[in-house]
MDAnalysis code that builds the backbone (N, CA, C; Angstrom):
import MDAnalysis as mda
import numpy as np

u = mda.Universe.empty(234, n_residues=78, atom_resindex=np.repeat(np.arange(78), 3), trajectory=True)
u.add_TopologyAttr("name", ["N", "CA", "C"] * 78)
u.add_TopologyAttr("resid", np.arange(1, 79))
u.add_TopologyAttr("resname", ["UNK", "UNK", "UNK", "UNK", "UNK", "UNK", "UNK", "UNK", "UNK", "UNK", "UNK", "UNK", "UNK", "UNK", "UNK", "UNK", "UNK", "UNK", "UNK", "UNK", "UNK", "UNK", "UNK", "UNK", "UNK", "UNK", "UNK", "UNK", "UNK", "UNK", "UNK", "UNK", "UNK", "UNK", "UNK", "UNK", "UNK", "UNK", "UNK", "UNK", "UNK", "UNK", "UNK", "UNK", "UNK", "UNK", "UNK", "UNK", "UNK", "UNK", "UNK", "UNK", "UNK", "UNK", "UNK", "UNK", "UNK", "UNK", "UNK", "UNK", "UNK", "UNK", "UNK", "UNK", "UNK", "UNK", "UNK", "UNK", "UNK", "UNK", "UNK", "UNK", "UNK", "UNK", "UNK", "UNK", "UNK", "UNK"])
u.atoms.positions = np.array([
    [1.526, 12.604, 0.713],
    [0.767, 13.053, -0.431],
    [-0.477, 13.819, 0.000],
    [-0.725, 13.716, 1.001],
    [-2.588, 14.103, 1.980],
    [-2.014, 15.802, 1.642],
    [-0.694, 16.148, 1.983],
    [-0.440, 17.393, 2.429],
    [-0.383, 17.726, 1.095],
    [-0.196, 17.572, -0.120],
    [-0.019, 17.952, -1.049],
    [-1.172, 18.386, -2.029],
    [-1.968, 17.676, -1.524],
    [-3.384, 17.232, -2.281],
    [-4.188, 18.233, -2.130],
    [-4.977, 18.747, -3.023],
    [-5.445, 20.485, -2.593],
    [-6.960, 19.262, -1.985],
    [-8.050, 20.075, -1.417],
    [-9.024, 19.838, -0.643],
    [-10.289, 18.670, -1.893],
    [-10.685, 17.869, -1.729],
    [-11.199, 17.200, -2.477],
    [-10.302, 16.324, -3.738],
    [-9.341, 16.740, -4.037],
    [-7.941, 15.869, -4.633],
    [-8.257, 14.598, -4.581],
    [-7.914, 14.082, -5.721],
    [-8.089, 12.576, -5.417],
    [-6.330, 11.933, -5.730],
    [-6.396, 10.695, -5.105],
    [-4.816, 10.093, -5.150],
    [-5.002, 8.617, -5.619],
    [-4.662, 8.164, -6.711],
    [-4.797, 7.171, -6.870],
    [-3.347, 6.177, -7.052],
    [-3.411, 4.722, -6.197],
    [-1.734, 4.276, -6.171],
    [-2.155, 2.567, -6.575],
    [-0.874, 2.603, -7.350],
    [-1.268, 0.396, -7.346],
    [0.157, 0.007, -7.213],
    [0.149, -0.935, -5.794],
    [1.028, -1.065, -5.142],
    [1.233, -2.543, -4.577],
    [2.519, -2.500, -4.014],
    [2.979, -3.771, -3.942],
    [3.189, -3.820, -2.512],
    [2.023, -4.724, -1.564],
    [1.796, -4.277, -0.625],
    [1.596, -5.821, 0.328],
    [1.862, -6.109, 1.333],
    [1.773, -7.011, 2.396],
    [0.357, -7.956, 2.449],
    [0.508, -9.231, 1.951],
    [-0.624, -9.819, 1.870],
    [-1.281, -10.199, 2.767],
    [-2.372, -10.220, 2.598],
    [-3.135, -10.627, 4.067],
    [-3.080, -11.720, 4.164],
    [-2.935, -12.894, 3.418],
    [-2.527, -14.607, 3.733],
    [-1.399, -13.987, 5.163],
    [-1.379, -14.941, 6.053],
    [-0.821, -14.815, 7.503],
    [0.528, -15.289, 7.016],
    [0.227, -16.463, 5.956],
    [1.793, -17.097, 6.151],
    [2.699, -16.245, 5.003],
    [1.956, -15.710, 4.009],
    [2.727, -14.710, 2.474],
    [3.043, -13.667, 2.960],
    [2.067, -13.017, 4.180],
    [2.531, -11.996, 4.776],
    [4.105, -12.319, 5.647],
    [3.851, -13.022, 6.144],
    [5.012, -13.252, 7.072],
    [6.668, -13.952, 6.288],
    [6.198, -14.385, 5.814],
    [7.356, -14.316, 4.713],
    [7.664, -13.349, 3.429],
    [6.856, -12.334, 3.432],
    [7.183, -11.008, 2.724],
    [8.132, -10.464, 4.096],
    [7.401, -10.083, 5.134],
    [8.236, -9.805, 6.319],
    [9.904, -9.679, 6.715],
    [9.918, -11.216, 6.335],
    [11.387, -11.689, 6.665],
    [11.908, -11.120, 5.320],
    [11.452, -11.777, 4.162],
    [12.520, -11.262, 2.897],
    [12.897, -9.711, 2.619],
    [12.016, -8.886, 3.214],
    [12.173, -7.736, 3.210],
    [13.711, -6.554, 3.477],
    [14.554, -7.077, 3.990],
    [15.097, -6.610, 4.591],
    [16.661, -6.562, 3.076],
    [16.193, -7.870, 2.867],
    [16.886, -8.609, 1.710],
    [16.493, -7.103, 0.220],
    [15.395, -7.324, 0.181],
    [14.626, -6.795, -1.241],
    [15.066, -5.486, -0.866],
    [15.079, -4.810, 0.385],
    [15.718, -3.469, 0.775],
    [16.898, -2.876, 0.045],
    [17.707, -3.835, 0.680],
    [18.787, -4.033, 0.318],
    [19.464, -4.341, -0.735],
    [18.698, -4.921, -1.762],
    [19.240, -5.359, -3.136],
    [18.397, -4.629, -3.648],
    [17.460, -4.183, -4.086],
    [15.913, -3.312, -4.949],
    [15.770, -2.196, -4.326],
    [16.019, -1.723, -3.139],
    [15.580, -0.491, -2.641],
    [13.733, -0.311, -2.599],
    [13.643, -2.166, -2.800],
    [11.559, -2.205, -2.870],
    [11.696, -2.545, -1.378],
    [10.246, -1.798, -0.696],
    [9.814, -2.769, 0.478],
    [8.246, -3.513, -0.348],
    [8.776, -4.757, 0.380],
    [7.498, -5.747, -0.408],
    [6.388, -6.022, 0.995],
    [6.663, -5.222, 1.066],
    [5.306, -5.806, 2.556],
    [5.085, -4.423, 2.825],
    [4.644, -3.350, 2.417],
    [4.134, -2.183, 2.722],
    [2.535, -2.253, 3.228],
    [1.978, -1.683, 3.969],
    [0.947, -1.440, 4.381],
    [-0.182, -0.229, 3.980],
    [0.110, -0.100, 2.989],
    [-0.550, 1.103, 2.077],
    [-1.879, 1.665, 2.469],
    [-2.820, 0.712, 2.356],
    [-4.094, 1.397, 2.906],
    [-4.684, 1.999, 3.773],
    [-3.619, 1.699, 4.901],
    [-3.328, 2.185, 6.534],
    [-2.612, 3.323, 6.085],
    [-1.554, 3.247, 5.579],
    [-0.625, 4.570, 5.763],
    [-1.416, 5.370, 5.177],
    [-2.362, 5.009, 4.171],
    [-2.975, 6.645, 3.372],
    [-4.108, 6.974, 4.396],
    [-4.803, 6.495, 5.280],
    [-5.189, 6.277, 6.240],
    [-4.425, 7.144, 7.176],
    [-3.749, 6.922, 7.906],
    [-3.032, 7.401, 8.472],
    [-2.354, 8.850, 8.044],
    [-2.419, 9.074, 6.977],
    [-2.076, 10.215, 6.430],
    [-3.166, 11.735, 6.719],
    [-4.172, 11.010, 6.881],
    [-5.456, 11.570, 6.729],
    [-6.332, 11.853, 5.718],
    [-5.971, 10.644, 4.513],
    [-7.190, 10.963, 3.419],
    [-8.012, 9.678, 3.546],
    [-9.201, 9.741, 3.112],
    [-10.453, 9.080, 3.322],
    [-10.455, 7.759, 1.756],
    [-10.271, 6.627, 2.430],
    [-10.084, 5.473, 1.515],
    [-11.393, 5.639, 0.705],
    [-11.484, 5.052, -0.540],
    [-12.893, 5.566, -1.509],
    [-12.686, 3.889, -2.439],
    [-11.661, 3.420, -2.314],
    [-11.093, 2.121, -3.262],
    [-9.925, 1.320, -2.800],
    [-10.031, -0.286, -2.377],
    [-9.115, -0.626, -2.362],
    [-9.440, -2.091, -3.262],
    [-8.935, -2.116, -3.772],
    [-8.829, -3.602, -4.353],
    [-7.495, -4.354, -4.857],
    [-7.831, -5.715, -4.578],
    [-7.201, -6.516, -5.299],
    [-6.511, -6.495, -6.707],
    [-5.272, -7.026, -7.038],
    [-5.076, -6.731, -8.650],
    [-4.203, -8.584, -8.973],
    [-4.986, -9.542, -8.275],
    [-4.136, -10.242, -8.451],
    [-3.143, -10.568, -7.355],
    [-1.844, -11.863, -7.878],
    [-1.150, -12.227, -7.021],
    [-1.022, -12.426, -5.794],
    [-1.911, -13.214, -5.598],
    [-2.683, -13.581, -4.107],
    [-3.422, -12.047, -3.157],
    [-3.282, -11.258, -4.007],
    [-3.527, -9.510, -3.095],
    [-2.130, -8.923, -2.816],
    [-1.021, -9.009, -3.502],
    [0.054, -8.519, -2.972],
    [0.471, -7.428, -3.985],
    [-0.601, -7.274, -4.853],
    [-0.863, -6.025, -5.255],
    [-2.003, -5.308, -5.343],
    [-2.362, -3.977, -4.694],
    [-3.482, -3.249, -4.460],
    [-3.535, -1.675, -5.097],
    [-4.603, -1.703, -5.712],
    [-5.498, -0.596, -6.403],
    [-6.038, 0.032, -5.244],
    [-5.445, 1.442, -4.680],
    [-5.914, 2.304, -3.687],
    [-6.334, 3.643, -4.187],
    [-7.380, 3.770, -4.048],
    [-7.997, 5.345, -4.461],
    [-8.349, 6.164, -3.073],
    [-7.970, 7.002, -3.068],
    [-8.496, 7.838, -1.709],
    [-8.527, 9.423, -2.308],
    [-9.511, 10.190, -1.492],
    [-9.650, 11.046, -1.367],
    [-9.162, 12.554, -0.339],
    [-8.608, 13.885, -0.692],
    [-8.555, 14.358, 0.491],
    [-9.788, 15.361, 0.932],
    [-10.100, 15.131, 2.044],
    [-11.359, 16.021, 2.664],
    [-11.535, 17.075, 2.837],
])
């Protein structure tokens, strides 16, 4: 989406994303492969990194509930 985004663009996503609990995370992990496979969802995505990684500049991440295994990400492109 970074590449798509004209210069100052904003991207906003709420997503279903890998909890930071060690043990919810790790059992999103394993079931994953499952939820792939039957939903075509991955439930343990790493979102805030990948937009990160994309190269746009995080501006919002929050919580929406369900222990954090859903996240409100706003980012910007530079």
């Amino acid at each position: 989406m970074g590449r798509v985004l004209k210069p100052g663009g904003r991207l906003l996503l709420v997503e279903h994303v890998c909890a930071a609990n060690a043990l919810v995370g790790r059992l999103q992990d394993l079931a994953n492969p499952i939820s792939v496979r039957m939903t075509g969802v991955n439930v343990n995505r790493r979102t805030t990194d990948n937009v990160t990684k994309a190269g746009l500049a995080v501006e919002r991440d929050e919580a929406l509930g369900m222990r954090g295994i859903f996240r409100l990400v706003g980012a910007r492109r530079h």
